[in-house]
KOLTORPA-203912 format. One line per 3 residues: their letters; for each residue x, y, z of N, C-alpha, C, O, CB. Coordinates in steps of 0.02 Angstrom, whole numbers, plus 50000, padded with zeros to 5 digits. Last residue first. Glycine has a CB too. Example, Ala and Ser with C-alpha at 12.3 -4.5 7.8 and 13.67 -1.06 7.14 Angstrom:
2
SA> 50642,49888,50354,50684,49947,50357,50645,50002,50394,50670,50057,50402,50704,49970,50286; 50660,49716,50390,50615,49775,50390,50660,49835,50390,50712,49834,50423,50565,49776,50452
This chain:
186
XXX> 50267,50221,49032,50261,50265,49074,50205,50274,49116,50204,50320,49156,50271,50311,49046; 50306,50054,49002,50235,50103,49018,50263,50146,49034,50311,50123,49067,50178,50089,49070; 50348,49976,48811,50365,50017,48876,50290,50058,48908,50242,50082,48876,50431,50081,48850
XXX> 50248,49881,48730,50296,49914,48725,50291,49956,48810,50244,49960,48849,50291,49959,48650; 50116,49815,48649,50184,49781,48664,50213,49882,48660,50205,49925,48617,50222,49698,48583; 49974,49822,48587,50005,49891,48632,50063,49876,48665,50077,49914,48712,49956,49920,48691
XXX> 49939,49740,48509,49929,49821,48486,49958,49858,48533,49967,49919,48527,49853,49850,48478; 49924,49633,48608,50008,49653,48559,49987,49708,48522,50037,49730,48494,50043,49586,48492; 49873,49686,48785,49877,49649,48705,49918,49680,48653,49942,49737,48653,49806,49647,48668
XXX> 50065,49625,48830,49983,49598,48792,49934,49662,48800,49965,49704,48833,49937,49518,48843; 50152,49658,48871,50153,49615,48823,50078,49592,48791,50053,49558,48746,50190,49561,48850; 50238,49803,48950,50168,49773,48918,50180,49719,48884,50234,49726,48856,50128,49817,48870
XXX> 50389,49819,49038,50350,49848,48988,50274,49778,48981,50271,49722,49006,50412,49862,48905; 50425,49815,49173,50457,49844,49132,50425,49874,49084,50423,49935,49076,50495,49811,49112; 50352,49855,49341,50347,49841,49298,50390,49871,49264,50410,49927,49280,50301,49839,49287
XXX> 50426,49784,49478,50446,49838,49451,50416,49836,49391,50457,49804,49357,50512,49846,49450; 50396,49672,49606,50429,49687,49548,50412,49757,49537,50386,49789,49582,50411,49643,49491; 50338,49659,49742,50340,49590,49669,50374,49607,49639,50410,49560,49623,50285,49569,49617
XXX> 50344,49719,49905,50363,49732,49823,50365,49669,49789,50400,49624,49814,50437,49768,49809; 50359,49679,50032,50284,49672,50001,50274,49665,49921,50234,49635,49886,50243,49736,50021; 50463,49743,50071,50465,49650,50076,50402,49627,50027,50397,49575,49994,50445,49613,50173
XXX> 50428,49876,50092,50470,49841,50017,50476,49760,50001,50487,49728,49950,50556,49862,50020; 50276,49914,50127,50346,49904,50136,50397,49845,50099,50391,49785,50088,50347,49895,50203; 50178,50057,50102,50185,50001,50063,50251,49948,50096,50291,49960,50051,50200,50031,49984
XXX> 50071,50133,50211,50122,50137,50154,50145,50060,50143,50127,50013,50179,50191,50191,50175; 49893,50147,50191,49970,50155,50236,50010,50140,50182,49995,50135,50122,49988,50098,50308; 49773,50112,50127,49800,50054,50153,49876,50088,50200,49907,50051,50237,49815,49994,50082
XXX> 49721,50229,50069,49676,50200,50124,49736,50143,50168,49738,50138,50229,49597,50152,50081; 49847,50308,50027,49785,50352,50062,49746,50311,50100,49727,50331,50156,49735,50387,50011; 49888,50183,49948,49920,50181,50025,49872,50282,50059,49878,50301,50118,50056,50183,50012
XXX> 49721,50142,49889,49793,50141,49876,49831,50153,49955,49806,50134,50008,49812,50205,49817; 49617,50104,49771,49608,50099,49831,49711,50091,49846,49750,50051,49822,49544,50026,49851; 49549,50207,49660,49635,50183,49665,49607,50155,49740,49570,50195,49767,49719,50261,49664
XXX> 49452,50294,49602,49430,50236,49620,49472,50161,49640,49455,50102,49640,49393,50230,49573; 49505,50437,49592,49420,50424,49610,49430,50340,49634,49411,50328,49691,49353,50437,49522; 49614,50411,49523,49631,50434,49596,49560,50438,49630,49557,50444,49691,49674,50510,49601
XXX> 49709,50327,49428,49638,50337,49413,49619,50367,49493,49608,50317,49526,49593,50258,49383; 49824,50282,49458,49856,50351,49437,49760,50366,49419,49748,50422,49397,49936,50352,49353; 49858,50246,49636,49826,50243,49561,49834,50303,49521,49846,50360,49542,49751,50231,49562
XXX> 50002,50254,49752,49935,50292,49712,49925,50271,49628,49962,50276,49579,49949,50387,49715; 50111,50238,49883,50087,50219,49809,50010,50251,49805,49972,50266,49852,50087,50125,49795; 50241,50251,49972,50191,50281,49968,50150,50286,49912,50151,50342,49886,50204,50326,49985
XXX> 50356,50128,50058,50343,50175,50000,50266,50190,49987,50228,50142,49992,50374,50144,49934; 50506,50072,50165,50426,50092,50147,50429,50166,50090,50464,50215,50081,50378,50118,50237; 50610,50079,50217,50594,50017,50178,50507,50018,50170,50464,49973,50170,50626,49943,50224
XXX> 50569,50220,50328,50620,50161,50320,50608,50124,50277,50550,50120,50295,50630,50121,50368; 50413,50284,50303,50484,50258,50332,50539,50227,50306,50538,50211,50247,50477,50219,50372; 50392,50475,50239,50389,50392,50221,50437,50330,50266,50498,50334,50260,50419,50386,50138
XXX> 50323,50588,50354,50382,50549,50337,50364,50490,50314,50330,50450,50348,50426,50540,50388; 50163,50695,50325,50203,50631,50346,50278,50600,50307,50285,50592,50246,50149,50575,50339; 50040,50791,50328,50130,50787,50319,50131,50743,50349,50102,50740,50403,50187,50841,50345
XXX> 49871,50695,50289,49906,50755,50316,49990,50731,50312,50007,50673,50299,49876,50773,50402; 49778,50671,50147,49853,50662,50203,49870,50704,50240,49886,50759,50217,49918,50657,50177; 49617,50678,50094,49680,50708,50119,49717,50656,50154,49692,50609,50185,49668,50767,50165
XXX> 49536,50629,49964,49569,50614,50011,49630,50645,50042,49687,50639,50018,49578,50566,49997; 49580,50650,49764,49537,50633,49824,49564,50609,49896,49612,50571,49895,49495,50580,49802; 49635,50708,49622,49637,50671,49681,49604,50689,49747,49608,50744,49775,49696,50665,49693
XXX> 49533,50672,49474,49566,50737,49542,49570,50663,49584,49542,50608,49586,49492,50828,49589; 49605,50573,49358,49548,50618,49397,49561,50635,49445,49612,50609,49469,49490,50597,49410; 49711,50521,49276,49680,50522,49258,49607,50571,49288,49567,50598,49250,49691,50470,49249
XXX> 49898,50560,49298,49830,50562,49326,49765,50573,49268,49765,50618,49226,49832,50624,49381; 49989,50595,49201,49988,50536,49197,49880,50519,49231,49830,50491,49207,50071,50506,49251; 50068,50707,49253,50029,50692,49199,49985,50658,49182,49938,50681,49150,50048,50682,49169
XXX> 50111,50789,49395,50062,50716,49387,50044,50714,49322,49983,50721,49322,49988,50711,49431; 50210,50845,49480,50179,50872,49421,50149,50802,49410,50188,50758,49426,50228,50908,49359; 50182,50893,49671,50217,50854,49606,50172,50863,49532,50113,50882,49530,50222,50763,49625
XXX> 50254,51023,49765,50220,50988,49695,50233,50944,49649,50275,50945,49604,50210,51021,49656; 50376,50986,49865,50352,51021,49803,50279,50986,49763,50268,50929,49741,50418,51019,49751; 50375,50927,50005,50353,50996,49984,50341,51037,49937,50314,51093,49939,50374,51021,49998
XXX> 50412,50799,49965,50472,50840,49995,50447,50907,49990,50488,50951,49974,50543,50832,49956; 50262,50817,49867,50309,50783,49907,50373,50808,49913,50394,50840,49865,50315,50725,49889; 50106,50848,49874,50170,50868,49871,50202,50816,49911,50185,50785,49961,50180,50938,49894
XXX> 49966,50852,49779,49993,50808,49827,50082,50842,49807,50108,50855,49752,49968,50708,49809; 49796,50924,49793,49842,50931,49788,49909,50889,49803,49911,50890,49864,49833,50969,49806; 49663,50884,49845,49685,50874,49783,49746,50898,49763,49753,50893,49702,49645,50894,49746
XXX> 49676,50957,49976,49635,50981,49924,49652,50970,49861,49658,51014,49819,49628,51041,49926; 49834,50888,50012,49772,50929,50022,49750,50953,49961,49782,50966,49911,49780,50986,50067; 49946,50788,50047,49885,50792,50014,49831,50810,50037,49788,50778,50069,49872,50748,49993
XXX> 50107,50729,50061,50075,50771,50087,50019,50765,50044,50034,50734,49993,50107,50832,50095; 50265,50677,50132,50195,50658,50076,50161,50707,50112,50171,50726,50169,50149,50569,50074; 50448,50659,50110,50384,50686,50135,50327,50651,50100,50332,50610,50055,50379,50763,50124
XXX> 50562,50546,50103,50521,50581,50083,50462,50590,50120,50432,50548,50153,50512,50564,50033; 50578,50395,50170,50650,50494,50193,50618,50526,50166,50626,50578,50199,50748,50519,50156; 50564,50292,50037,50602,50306,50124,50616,50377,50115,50650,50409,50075,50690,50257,50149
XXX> 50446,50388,49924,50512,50338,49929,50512,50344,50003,50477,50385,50034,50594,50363,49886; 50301,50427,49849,50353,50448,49873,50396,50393,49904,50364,50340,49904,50337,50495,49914; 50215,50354,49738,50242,50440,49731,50301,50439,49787,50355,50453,49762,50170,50511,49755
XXX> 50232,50226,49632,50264,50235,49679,50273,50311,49694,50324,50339,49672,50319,50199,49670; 50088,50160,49583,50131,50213,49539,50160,50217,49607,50117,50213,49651,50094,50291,49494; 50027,50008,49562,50034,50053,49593,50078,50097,49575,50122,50070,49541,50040,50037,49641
XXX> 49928,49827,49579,49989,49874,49540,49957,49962,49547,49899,49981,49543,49996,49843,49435; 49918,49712,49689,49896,49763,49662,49949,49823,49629,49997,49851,49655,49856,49786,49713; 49878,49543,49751,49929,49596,49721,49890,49657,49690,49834,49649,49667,49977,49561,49661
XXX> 49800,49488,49879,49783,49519,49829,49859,49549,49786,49887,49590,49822,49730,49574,49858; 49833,49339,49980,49823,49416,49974,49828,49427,49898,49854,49386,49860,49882,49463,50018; 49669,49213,49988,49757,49224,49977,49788,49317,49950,49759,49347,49905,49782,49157,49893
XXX> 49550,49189,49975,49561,49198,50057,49661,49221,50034,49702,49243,50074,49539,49092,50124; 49574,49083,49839,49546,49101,49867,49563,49144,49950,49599,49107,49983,49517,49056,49857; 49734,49051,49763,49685,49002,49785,49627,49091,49836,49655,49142,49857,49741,48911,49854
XXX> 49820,49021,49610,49791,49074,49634,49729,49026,49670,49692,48986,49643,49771,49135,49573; 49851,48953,49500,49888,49008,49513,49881,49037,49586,49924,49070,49615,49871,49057,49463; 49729,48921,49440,49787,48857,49466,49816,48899,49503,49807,48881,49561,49844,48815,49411
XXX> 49665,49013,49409,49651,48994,49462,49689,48937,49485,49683,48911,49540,49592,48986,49461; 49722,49074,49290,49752,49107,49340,49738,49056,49413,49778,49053,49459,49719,49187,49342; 49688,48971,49195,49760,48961,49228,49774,49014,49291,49819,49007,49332,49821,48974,49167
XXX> 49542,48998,49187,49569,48941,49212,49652,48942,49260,49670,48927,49317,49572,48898,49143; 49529,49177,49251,49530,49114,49197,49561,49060,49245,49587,49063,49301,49583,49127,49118; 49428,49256,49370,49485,49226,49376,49464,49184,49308,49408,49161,49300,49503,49189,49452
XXX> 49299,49261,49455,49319,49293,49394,49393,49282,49352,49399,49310,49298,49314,49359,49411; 49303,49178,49550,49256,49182,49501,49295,49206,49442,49316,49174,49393,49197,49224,49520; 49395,49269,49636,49417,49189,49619,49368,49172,49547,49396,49154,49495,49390,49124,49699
XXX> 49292,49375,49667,49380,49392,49647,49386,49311,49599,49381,49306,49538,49455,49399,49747; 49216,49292,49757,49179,49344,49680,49233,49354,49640,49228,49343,49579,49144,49434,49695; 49292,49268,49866,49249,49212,49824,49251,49245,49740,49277,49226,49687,49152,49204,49862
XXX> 49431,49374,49879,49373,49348,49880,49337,49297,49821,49348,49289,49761,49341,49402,49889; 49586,49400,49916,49548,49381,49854,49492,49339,49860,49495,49278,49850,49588,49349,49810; 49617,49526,50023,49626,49464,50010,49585,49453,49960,49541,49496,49953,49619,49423,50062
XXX> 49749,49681,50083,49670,49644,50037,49672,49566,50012,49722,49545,49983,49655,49689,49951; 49867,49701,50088,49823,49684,50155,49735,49635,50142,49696,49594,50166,49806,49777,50193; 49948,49662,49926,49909,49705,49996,49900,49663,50043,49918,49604,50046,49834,49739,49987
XXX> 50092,49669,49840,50065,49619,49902,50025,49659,49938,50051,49694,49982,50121,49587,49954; 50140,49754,49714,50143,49726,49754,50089,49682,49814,50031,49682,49793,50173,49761,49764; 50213,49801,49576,50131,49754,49585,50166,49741,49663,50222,49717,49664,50107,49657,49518
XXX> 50226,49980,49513,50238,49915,49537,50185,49886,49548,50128,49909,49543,50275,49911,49589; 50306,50120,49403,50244,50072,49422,50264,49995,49466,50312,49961,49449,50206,50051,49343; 50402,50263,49474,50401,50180,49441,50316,50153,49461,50281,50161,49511,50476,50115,49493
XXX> 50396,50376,49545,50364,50377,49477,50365,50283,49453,50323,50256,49417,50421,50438,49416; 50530,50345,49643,50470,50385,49633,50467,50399,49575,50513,50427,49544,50462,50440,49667; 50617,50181,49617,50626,50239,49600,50555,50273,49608,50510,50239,49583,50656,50239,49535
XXX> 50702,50050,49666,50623,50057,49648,50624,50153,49660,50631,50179,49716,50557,49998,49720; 50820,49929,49596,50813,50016,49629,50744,50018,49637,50719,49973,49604,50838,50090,49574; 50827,49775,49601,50829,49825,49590,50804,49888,49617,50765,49888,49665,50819,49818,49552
XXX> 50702,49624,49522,50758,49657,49583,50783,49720,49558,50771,49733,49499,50830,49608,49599; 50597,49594,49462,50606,49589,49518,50662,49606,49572,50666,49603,49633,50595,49545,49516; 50524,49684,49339,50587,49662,49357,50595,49649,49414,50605,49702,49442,50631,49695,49344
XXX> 50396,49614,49223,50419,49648,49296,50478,49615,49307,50494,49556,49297,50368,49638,49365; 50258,49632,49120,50322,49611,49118,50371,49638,49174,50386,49697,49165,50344,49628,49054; 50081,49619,49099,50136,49661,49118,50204,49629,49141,50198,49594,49192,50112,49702,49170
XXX> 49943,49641,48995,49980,49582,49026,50037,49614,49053,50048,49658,49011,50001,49522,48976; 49779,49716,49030,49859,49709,49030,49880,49673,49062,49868,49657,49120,49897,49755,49044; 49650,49665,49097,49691,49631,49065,49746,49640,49014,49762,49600,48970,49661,49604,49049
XXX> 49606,49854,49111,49609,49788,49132,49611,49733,49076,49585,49742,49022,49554,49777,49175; 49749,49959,49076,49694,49951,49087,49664,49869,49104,49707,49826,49108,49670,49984,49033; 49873,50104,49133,49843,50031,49115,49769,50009,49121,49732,50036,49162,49875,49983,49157
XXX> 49845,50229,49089,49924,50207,49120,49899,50124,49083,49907,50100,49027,49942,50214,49241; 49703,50303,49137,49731,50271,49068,49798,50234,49046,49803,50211,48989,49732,50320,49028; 49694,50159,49255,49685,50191,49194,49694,50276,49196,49692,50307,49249,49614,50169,49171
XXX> 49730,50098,49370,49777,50142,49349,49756,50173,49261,49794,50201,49221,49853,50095,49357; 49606,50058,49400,49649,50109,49455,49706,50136,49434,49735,50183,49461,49672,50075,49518; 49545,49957,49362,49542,50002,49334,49573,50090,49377,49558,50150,49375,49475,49989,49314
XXX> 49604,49791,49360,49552,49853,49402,49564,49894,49362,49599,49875,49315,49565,49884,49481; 49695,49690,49344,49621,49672,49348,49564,49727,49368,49505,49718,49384,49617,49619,49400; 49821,49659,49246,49787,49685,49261,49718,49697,49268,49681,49712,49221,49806,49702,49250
XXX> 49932,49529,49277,49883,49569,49230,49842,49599,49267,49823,49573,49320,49844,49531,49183; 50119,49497,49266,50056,49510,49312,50019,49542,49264,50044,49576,49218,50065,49554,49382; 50274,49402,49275,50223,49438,49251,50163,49468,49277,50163,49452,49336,50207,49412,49216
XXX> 50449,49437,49346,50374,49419,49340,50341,49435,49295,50363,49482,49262,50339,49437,49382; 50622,49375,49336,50572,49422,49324,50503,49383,49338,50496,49322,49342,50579,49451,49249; 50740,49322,49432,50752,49383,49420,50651,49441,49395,50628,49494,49414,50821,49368,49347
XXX> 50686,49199,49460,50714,49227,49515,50722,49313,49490,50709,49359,49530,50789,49184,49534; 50633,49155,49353,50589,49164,49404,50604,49182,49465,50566,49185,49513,50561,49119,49411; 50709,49148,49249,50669,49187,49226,50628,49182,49312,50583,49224,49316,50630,49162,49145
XXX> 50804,49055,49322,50842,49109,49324,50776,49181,49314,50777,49236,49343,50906,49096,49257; 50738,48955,49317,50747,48960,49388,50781,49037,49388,50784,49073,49438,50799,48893,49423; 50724,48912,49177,50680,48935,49220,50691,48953,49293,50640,48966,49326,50639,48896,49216
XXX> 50863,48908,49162,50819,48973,49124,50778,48967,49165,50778,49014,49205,50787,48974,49047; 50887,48777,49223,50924,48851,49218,50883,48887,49196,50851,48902,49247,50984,48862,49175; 50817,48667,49132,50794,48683,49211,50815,48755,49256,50783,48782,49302,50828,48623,49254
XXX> 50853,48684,49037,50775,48731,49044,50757,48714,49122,50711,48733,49158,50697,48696,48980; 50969,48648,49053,50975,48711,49032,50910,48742,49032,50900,48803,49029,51005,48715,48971; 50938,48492,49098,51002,48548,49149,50962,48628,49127,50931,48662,49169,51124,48544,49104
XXX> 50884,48473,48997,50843,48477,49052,50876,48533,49079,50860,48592,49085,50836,48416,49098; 50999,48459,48902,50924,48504,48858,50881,48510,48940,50843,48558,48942,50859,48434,48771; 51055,48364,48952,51079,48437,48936,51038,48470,48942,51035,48512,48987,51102,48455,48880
XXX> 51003,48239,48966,51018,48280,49027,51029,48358,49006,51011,48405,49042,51087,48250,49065; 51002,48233,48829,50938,48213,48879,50964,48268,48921,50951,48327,48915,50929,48125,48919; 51135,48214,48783,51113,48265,48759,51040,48266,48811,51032,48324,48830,51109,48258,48674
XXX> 51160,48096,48883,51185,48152,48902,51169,48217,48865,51180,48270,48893,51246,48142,48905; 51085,48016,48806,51086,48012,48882,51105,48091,48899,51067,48133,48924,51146,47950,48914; 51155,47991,48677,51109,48026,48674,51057,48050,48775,51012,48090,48788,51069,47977,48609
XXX> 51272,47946,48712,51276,48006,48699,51195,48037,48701,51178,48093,48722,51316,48012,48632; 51215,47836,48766,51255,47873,48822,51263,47943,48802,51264,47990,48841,51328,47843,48835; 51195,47798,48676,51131,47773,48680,51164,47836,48753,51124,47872,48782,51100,47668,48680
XXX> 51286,47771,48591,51256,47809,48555,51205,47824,48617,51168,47872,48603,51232,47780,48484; 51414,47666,48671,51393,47736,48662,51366,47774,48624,51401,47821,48607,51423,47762,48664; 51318,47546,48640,51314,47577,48706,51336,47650,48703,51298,47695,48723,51357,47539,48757
């Protein structure tokens, strides 16, 4: 009887502790891949992407968050097997996004130009002119002002408004797939 108790309780262990990790890997981080081409050259489609779910969200950070946009029939199609377990039809879209301006910051965008708090921002990263004016606006409260860094074909807070933080998934950290390119995004 006690082999059968010890081995009972090594049972329970090994659960207890992957029942821990996983509750811990799914409270703290995400993953997400990439399905558009809005942030190329930054990312491209089917990057796998590694996200911190809690924490500072800083101007310049990449994020995935929650649109207004929902995932159509054609969307679902295209979808692999496991994403579609994942993932039901008519259900909102996540979309990953370069965070330009924060709460309390300006935005501004003329003539391809985009300032915030009134300066220029220096954009490396941009892949093609930016498109679409803003006129001066305050970011609000628990709201943030996102843009593709591909700016011809980003459907972003220029069309959708600003972003509000309840909406935020995470923070991407770094890439995991594909493994020619494992490592940090700027």
């Amino acid at each position: 009887m006690g082999k059968l108790k010890k081995e009972l309780f090594e049972w329970l262990q090994a659960i207890l502790t992957t029942v821990v990790v996983f509750l811990v890997l799914n409270i703290f981080f995400a993953t997400t891949t990439v399905y558009s081409t809005s942030m190329f050259p930054t990312l491209v489609e089917k990057d796998m992407l590694f996200m911190l779910k809690v924490g500072e969200i800083e101007n310049g950070d990449i994020v995935s968050f929650k649109s207004q946009l929902t995932l159509t029939e054609a969307d679902y199609e295209g979808l692999n097997v496991l994403q579609k377990l994942l993932h039901k039809e008519g259900e909102r879209k996540n979309l990953i996004k370069r965070v330009i301006a924060g709460p309390g910051d300006s935005i501004e965008i003329t003539s391809g130009v985009v300032k915030v708090n009134g300066e220029t921002l220096e954009e490396p990263y941009v892949n093609s002119e930016t498109t679409k004016d803003v006129p001066y606006q305050v970011v609000p409260e628990n709201s943030y002002f996102m843009m593709g860094d591909n700016r011809m074909v980003s459907y972003d807070s220029r069309d959708l408004g600003f972003v509000v933080e309840s909406d935020i998934i995470g923070k991407v950290l770094f890439r995991f797939m594909p493994i020619q390119k494992i490592g940090t995004v700027n």
